[in-house]
PyMOL Python script that loads the backbone (N, CA, C, O; Angstrom):
from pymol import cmd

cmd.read_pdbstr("""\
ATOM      1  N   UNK A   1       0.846  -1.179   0.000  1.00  0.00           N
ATOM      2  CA  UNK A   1       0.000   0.000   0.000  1.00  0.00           C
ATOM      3  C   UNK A   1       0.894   1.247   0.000  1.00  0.00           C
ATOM      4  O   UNK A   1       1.670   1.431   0.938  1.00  0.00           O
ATOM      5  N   UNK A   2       0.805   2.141  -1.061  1.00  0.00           N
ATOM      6  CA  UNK A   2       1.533   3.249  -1.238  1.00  0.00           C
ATOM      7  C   UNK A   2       1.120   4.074   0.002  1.00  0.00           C
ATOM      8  O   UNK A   2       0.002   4.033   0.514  1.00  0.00           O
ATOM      9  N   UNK A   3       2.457   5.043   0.541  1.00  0.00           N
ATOM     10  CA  UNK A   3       2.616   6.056   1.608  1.00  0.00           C
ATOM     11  C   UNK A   3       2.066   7.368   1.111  1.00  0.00           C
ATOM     12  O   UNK A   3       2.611   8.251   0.448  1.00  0.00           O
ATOM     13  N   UNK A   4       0.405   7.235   1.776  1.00  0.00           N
ATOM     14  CA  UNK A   4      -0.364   8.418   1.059  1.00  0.00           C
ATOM     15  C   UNK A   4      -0.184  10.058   1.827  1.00  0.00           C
ATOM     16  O   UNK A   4      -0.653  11.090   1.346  1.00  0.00           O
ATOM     17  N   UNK A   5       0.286  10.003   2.591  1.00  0.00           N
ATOM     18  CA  UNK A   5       0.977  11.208   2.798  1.00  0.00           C
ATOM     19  C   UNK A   5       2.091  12.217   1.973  1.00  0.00           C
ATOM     20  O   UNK A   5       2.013  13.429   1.770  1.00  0.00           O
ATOM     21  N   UNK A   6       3.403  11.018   1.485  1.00  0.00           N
ATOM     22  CA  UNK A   6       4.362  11.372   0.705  1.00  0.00           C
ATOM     23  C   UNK A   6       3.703  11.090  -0.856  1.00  0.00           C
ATOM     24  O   UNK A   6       4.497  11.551  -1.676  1.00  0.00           O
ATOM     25  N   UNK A   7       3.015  10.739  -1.246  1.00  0.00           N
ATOM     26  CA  UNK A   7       2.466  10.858  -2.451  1.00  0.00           C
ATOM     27  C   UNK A   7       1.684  12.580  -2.351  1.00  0.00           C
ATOM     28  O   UNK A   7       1.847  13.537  -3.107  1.00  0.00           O
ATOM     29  N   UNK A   8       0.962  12.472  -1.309  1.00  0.00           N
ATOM     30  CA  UNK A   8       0.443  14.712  -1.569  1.00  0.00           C
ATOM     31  C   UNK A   8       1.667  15.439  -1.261  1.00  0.00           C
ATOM     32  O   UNK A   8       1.581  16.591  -1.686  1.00  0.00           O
ATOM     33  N   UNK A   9       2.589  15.239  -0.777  1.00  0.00           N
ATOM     34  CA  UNK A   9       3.522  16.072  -0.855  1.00  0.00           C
ATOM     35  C   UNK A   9       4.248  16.056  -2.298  1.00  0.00           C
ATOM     36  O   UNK A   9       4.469  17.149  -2.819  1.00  0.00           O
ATOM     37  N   UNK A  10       4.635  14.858  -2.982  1.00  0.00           N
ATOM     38  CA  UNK A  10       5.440  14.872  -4.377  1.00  0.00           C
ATOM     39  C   UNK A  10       4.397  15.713  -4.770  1.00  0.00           C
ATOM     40  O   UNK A  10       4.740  16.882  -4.948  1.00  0.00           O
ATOM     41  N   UNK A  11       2.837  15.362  -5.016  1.00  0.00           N
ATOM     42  CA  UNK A  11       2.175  16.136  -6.303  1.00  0.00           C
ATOM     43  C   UNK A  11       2.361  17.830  -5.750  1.00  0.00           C
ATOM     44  O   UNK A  11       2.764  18.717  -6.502  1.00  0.00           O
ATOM     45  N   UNK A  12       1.994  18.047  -4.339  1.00  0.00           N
ATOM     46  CA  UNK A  12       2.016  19.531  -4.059  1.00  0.00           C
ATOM     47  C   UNK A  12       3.622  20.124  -4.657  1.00  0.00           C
ATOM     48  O   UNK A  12       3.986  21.084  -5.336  1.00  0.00           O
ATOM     49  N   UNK A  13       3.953  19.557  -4.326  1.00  0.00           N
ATOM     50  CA  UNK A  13       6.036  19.645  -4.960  1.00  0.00           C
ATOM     51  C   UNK A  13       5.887  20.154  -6.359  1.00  0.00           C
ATOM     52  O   UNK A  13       6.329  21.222  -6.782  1.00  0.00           O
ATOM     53  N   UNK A  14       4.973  18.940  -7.254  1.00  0.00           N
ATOM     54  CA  UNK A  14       5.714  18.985  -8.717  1.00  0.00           C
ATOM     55  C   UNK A  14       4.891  20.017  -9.066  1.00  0.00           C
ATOM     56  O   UNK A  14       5.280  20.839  -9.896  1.00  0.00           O
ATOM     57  N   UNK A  15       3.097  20.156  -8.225  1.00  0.00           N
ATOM     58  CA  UNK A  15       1.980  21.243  -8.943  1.00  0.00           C
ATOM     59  C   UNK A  15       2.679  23.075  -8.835  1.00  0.00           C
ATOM     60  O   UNK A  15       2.673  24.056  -9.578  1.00  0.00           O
ATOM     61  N   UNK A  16       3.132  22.793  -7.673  1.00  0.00           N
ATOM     62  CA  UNK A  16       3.805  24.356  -6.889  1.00  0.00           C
ATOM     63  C   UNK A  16       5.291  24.546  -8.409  1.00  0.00           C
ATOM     64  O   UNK A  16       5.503  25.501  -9.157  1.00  0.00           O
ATOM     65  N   UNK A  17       5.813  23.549  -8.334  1.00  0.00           N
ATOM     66  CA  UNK A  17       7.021  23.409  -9.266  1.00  0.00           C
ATOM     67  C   UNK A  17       6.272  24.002 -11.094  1.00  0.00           C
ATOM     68  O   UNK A  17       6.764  24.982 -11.654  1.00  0.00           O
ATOM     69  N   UNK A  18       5.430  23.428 -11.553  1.00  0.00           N
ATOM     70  CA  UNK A  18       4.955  23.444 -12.728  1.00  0.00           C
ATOM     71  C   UNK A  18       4.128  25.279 -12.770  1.00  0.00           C
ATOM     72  O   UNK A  18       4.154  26.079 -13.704  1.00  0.00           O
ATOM     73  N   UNK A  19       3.529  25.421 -11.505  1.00  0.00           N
ATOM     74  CA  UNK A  19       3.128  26.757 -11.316  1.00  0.00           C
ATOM     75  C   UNK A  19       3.893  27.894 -11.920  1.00  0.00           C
ATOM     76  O   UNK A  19       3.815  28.633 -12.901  1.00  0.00           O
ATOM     77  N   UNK A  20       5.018  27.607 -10.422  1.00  0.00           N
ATOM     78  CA  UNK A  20       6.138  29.247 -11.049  1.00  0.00           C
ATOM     79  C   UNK A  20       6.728  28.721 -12.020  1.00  0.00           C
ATOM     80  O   UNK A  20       7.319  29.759 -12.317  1.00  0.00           O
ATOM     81  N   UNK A  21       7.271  27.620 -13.180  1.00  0.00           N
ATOM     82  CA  UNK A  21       7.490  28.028 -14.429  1.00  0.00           C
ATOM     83  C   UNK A  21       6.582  28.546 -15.458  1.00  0.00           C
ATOM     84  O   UNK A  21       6.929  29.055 -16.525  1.00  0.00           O
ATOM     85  N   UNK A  22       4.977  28.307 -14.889  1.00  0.00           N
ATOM     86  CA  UNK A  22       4.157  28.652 -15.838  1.00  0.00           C
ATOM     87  C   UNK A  22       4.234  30.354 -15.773  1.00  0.00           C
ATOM     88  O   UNK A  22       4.362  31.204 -16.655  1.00  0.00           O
ATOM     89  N   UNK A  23       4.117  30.415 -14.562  1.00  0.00           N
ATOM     90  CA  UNK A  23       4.221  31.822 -14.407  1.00  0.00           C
ATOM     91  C   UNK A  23       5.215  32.246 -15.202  1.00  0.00           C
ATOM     92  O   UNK A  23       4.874  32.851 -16.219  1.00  0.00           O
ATOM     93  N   UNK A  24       6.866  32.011 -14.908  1.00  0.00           N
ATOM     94  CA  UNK A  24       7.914  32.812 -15.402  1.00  0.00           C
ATOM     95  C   UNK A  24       7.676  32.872 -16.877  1.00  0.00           C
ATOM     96  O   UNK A  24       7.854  33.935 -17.471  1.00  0.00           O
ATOM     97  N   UNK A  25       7.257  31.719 -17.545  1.00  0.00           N
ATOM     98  CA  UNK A  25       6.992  31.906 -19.011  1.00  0.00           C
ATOM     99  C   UNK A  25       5.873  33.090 -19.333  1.00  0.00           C
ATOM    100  O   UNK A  25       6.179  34.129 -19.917  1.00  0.00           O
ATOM    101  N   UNK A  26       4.747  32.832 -18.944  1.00  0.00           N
ATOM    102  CA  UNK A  26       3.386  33.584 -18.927  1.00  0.00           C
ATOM    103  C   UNK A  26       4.177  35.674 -19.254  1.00  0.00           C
ATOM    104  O   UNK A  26       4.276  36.347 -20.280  1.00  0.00           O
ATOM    105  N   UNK A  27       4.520  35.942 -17.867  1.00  0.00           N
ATOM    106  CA  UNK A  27       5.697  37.175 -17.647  1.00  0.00           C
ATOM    107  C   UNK A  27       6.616  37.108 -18.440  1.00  0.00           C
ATOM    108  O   UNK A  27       6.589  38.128 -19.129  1.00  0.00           O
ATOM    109  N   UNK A  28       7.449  36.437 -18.733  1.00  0.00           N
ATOM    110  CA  UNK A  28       8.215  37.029 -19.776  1.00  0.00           C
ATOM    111  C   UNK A  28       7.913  36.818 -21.125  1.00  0.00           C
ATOM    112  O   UNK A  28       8.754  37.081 -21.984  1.00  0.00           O
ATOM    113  N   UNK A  29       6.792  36.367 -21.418  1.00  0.00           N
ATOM    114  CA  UNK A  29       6.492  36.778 -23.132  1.00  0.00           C
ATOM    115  C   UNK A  29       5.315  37.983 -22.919  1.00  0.00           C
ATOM    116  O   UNK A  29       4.964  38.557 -23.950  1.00  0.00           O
ATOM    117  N   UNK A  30       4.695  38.394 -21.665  1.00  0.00           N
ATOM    118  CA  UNK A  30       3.992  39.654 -21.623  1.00  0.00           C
ATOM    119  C   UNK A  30       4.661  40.863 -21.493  1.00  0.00           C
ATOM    120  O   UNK A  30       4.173  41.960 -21.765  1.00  0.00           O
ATOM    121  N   UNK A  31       6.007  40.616 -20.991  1.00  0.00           N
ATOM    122  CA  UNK A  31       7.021  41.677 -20.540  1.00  0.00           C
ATOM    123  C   UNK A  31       7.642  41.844 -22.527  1.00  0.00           C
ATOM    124  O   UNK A  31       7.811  43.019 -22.853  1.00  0.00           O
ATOM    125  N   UNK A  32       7.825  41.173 -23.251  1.00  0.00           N
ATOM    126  CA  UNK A  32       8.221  40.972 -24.814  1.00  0.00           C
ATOM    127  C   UNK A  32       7.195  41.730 -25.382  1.00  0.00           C
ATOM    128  O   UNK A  32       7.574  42.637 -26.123  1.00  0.00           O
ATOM    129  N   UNK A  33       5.929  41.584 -25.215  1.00  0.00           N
ATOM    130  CA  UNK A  33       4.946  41.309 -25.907  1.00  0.00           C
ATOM    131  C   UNK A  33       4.756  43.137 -25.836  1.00  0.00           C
ATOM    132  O   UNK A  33       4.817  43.771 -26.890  1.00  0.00           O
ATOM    133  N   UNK A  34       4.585  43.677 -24.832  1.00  0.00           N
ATOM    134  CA  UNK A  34       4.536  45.167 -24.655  1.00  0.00           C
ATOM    135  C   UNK A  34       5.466  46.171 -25.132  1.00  0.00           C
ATOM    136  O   UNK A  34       6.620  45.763 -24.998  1.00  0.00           O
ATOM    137  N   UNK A  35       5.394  47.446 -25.690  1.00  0.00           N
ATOM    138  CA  UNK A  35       6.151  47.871 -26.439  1.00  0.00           C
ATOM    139  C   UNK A  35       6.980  48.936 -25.105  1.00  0.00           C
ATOM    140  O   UNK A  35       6.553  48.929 -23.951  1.00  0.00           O
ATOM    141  N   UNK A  36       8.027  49.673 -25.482  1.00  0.00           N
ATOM    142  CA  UNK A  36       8.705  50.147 -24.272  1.00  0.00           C
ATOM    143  C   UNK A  36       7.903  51.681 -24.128  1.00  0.00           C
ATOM    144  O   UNK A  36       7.829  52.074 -25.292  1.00  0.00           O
ATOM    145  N   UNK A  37       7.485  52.367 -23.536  1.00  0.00           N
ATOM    146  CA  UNK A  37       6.712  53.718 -23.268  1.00  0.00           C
ATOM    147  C   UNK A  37       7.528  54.712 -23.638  1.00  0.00           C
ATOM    148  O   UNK A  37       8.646  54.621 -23.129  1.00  0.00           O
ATOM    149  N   UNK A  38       7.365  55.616 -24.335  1.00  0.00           N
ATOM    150  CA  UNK A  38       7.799  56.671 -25.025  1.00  0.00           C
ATOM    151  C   UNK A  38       6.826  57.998 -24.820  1.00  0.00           C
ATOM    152  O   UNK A  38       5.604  57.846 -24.810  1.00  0.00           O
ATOM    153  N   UNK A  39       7.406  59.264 -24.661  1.00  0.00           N
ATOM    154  CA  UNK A  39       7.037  60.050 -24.088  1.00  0.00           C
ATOM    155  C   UNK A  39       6.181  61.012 -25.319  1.00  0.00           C
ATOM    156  O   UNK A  39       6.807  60.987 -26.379  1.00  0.00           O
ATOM    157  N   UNK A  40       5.079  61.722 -25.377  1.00  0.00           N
ATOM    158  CA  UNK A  40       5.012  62.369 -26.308  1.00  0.00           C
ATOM    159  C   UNK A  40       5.677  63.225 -26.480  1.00  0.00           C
ATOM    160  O   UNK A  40       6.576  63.133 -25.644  1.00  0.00           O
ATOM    161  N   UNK A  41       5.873  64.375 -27.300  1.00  0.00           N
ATOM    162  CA  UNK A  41       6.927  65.830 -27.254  1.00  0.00           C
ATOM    163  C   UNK A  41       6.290  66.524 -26.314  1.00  0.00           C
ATOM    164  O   UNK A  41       6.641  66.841 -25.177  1.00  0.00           O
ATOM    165  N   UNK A  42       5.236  66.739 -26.964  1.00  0.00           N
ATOM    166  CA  UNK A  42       4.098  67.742 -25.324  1.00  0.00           C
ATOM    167  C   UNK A  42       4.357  67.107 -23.857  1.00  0.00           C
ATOM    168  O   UNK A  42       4.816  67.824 -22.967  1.00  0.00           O
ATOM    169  N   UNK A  43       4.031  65.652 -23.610  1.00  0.00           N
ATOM    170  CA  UNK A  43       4.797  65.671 -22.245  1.00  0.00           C
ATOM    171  C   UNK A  43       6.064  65.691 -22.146  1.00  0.00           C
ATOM    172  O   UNK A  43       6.424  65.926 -20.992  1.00  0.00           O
ATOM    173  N   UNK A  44       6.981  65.526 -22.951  1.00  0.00           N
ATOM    174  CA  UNK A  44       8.752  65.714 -22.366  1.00  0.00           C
ATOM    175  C   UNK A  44       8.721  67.099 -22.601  1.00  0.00           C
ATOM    176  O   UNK A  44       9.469  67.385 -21.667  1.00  0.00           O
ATOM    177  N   UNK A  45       8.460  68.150 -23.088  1.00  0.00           N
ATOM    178  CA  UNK A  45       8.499  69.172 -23.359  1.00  0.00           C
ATOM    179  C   UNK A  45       9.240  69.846 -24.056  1.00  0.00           C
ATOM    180  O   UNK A  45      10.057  70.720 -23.765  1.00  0.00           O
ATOM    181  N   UNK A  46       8.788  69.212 -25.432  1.00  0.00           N
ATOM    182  CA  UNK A  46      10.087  69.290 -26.357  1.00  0.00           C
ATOM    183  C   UNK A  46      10.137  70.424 -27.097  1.00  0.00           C
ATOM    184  O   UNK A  46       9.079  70.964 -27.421  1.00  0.00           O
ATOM    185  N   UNK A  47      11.636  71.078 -27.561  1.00  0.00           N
ATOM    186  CA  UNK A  47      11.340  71.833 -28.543  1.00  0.00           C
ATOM    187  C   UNK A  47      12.603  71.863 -28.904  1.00  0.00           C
ATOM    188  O   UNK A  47      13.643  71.542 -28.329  1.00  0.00           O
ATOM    189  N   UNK A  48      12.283  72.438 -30.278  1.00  0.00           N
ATOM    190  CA  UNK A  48      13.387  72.645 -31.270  1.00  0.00           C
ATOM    191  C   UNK A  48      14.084  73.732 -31.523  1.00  0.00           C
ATOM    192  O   UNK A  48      13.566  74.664 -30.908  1.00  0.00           O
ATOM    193  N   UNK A  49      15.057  74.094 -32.160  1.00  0.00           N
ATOM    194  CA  UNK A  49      16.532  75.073 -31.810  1.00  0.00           C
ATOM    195  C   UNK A  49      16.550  75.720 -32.775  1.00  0.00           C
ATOM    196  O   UNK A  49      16.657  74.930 -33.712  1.00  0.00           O
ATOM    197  N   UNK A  50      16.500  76.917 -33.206  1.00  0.00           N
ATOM    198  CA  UNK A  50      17.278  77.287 -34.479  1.00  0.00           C
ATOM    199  C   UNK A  50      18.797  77.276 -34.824  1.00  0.00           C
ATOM    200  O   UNK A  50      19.250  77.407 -35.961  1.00  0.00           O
ATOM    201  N   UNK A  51      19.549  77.094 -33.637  1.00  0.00           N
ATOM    202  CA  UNK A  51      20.663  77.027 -33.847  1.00  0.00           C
ATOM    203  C   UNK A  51      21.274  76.059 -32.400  1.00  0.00           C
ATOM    204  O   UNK A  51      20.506  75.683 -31.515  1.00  0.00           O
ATOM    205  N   UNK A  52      22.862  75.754 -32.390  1.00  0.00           N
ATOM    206  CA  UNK A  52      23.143  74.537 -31.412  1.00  0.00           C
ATOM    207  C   UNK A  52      22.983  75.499 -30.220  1.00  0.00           C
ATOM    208  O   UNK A  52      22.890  76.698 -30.482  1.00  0.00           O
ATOM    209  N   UNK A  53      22.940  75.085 -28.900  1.00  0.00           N
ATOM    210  CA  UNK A  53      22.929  75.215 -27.358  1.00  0.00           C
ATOM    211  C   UNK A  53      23.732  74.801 -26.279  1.00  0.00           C
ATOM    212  O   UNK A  53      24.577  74.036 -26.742  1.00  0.00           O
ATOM    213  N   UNK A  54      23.874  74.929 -25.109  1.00  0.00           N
ATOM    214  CA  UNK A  54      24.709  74.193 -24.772  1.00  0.00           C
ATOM    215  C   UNK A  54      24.148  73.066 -24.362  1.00  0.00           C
ATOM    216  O   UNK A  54      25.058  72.242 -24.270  1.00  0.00           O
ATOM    217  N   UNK A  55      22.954  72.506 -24.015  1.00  0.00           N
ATOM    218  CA  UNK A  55      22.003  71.578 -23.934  1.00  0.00           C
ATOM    219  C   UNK A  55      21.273  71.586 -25.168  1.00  0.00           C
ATOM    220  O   UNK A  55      20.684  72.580 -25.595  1.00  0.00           O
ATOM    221  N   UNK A  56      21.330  70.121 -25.916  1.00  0.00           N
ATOM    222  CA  UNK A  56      20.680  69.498 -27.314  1.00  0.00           C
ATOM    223  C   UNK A  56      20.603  67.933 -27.263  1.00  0.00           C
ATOM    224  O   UNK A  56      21.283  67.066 -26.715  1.00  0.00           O
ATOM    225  N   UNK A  57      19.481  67.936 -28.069  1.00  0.00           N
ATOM    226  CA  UNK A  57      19.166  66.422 -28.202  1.00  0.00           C
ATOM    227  C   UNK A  57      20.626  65.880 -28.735  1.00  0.00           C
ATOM    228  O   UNK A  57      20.928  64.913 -28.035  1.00  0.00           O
ATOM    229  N   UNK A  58      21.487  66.108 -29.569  1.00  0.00           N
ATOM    230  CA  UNK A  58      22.350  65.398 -30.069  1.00  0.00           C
ATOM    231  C   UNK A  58      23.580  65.156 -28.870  1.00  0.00           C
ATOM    232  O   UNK A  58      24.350  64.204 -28.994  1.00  0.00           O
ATOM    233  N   UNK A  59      23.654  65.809 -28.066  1.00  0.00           N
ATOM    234  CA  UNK A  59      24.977  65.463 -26.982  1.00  0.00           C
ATOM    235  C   UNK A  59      24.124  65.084 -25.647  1.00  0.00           C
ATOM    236  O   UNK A  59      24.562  65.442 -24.554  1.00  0.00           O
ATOM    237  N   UNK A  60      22.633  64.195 -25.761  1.00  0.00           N
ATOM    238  CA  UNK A  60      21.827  63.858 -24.786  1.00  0.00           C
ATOM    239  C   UNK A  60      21.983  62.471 -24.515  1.00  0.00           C
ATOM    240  O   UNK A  60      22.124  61.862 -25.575  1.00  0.00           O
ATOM    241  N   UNK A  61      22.021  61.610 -23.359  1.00  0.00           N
ATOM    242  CA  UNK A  61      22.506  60.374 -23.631  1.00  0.00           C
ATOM    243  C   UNK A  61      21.448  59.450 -23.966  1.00  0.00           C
ATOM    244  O   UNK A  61      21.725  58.251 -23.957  1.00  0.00           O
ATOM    245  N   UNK A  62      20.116  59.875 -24.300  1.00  0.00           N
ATOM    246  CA  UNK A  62      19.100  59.290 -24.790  1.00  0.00           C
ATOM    247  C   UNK A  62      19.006  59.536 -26.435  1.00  0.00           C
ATOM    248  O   UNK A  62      18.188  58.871 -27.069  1.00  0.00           O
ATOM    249  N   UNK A  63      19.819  60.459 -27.084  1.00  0.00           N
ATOM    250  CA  UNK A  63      19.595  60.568 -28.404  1.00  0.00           C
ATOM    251  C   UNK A  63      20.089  59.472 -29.131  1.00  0.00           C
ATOM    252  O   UNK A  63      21.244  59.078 -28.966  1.00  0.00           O
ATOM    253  N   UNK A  64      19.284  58.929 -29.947  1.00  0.00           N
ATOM    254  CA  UNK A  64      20.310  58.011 -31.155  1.00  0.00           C
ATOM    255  C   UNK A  64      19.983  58.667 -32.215  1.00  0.00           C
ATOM    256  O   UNK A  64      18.886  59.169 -32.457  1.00  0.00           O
ATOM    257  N   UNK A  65      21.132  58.676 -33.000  1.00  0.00           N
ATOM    258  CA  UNK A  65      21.565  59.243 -34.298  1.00  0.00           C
ATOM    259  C   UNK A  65      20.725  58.565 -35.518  1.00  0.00           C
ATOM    260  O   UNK A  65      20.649  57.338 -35.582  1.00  0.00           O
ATOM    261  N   UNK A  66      20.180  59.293 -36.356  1.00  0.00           N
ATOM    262  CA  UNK A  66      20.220  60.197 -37.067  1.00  0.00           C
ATOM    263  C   UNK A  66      19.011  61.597 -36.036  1.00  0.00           C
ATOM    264  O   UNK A  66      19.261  62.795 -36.178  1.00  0.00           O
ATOM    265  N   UNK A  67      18.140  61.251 -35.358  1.00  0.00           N
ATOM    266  CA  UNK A  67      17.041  61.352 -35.205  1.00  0.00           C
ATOM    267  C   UNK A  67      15.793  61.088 -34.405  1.00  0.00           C
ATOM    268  O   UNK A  67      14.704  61.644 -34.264  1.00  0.00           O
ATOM    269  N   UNK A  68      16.591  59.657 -33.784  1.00  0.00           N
ATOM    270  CA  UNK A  68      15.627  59.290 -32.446  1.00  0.00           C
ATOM    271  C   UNK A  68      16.033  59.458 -31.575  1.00  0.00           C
ATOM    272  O   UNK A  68      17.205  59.805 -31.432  1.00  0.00           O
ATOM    273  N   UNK A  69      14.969  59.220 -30.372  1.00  0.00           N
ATOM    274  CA  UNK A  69      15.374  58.823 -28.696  1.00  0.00           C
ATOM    275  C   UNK A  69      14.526  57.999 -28.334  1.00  0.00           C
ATOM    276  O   UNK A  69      13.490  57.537 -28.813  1.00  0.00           O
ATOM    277  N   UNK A  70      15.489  57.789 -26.808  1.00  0.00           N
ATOM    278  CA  UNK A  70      15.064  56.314 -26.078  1.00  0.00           C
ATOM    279  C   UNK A  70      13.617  56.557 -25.217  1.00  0.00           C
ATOM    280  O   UNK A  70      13.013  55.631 -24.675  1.00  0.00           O
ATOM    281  N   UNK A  71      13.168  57.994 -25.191  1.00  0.00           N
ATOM    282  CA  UNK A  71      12.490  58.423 -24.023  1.00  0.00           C
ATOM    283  C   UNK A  71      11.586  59.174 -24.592  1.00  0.00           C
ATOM    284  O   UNK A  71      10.487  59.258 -24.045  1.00  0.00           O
ATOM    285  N   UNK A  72      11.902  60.044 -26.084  1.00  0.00           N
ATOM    286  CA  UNK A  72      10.855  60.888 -26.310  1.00  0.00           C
ATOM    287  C   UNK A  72      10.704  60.455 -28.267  1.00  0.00           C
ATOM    288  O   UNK A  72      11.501  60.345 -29.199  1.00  0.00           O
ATOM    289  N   UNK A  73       8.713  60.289 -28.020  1.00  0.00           N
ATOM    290  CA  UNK A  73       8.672  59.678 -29.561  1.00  0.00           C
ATOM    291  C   UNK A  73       9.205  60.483 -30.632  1.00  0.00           C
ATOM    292  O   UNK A  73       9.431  61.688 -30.530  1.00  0.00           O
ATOM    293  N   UNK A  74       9.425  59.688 -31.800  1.00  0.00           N
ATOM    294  CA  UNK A  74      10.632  60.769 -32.720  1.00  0.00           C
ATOM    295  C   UNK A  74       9.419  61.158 -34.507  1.00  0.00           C
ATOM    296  O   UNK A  74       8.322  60.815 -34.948  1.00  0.00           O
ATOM    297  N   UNK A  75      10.312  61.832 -34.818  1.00  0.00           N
ATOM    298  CA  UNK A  75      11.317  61.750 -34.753  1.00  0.00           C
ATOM    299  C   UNK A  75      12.044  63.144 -34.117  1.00  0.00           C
ATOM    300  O   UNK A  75      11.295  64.117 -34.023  1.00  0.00           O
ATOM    301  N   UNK A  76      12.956  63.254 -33.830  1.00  0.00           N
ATOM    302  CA  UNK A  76      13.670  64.887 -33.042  1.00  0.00           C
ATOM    303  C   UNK A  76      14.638  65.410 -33.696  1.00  0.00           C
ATOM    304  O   UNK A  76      15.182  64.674 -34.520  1.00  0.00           O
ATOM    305  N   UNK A  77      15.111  66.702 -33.556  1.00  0.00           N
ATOM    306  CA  UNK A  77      15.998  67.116 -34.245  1.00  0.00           C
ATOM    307  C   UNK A  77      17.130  67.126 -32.947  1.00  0.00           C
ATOM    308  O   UNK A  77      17.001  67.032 -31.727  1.00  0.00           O
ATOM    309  N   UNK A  78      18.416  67.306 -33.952  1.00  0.00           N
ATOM    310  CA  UNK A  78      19.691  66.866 -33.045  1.00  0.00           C
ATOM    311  C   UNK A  78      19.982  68.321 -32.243  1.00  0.00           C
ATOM    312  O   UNK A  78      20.804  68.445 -31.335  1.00  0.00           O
ATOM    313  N   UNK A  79      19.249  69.241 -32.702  1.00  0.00           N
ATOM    314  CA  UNK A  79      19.104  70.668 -32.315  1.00  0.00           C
ATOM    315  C   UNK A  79      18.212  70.755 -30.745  1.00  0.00           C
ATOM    316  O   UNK A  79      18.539  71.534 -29.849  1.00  0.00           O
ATOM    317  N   UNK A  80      17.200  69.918 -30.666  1.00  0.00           N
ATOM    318  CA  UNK A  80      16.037  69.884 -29.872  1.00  0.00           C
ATOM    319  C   UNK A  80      16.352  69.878 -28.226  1.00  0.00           C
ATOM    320  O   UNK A  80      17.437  69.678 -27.681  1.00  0.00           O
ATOM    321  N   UNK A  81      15.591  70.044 -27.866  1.00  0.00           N
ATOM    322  CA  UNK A  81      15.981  69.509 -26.733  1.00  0.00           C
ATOM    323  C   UNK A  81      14.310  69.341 -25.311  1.00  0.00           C
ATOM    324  O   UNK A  81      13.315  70.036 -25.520  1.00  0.00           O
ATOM    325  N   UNK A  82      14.341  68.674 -24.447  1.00  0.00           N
ATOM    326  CA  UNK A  82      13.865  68.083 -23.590  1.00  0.00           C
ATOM    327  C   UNK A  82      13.102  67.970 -22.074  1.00  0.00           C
ATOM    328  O   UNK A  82      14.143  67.821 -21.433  1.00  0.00           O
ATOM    329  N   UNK A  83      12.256  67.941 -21.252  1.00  0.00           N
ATOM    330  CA  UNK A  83      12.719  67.752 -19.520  1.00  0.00           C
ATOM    331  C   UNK A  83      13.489  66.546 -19.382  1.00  0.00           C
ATOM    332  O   UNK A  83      14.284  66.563 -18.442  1.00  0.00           O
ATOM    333  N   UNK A  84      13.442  65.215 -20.278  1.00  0.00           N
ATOM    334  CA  UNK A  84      14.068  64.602 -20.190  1.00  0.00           C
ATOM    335  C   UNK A  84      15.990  64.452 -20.382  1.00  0.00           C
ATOM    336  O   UNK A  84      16.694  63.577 -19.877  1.00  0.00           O
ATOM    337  N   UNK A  85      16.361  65.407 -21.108  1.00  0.00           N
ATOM    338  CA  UNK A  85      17.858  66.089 -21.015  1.00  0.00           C
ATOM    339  C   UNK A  85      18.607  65.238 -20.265  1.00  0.00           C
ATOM    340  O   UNK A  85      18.179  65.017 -19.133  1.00  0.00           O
ATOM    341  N   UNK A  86      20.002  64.498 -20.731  1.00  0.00           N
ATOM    342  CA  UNK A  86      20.621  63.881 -19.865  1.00  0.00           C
ATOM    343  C   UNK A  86      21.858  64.019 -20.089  1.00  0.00           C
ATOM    344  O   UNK A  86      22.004  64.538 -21.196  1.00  0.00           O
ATOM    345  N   UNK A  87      23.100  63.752 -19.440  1.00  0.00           N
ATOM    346  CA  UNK A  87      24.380  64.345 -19.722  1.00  0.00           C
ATOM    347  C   UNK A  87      25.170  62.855 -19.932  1.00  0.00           C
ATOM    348  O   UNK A  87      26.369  62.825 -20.207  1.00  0.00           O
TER     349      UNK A  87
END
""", "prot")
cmd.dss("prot")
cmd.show_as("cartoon", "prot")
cmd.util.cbc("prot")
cmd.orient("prot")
């Protein structure tokens, strides 16, 4: 006669076990699945330059070249600049 005590513990073991991988999978293709949040210009408070500054999107450490950033939707000029501004 099987030891029906240690038989609910294996299944609670393997059900608890099968759980948090379902979970970790579940989370990380919802964490994939979502796009990263980007700021509008009106909320970062963006604006553009007629000429360079000593603060500009192009020497910002969120700018990527030609034209984007990591923080505010693009496209931006390398002139522009931010509240988001970073050195």
């Amino acid at each position: 006669m099987p030891d029906l005590p240690n038989l609910a513990r294996r299944r609670l073991l393997r059900c608890t076990a099968l759980g948090v991988v379902s979970m970790v999978v579940a989370l990380d293709g919802e964490a994939r699945a979502k796009p990263s949040f980007k700021a509008t210009k009106k909320q970062a408070g963006y604006i553009v330059r007629s000429k360079p500054a000593e603060q500009m999107c192009a020497q910002c450490l969120y700018f990527i070249a030609p034209n984007d950033c990591v923080v505010v939707q693009g496209p931006i000029s390398p002139l522009g600049w931010c509240n988001y501004y970073g050195d």
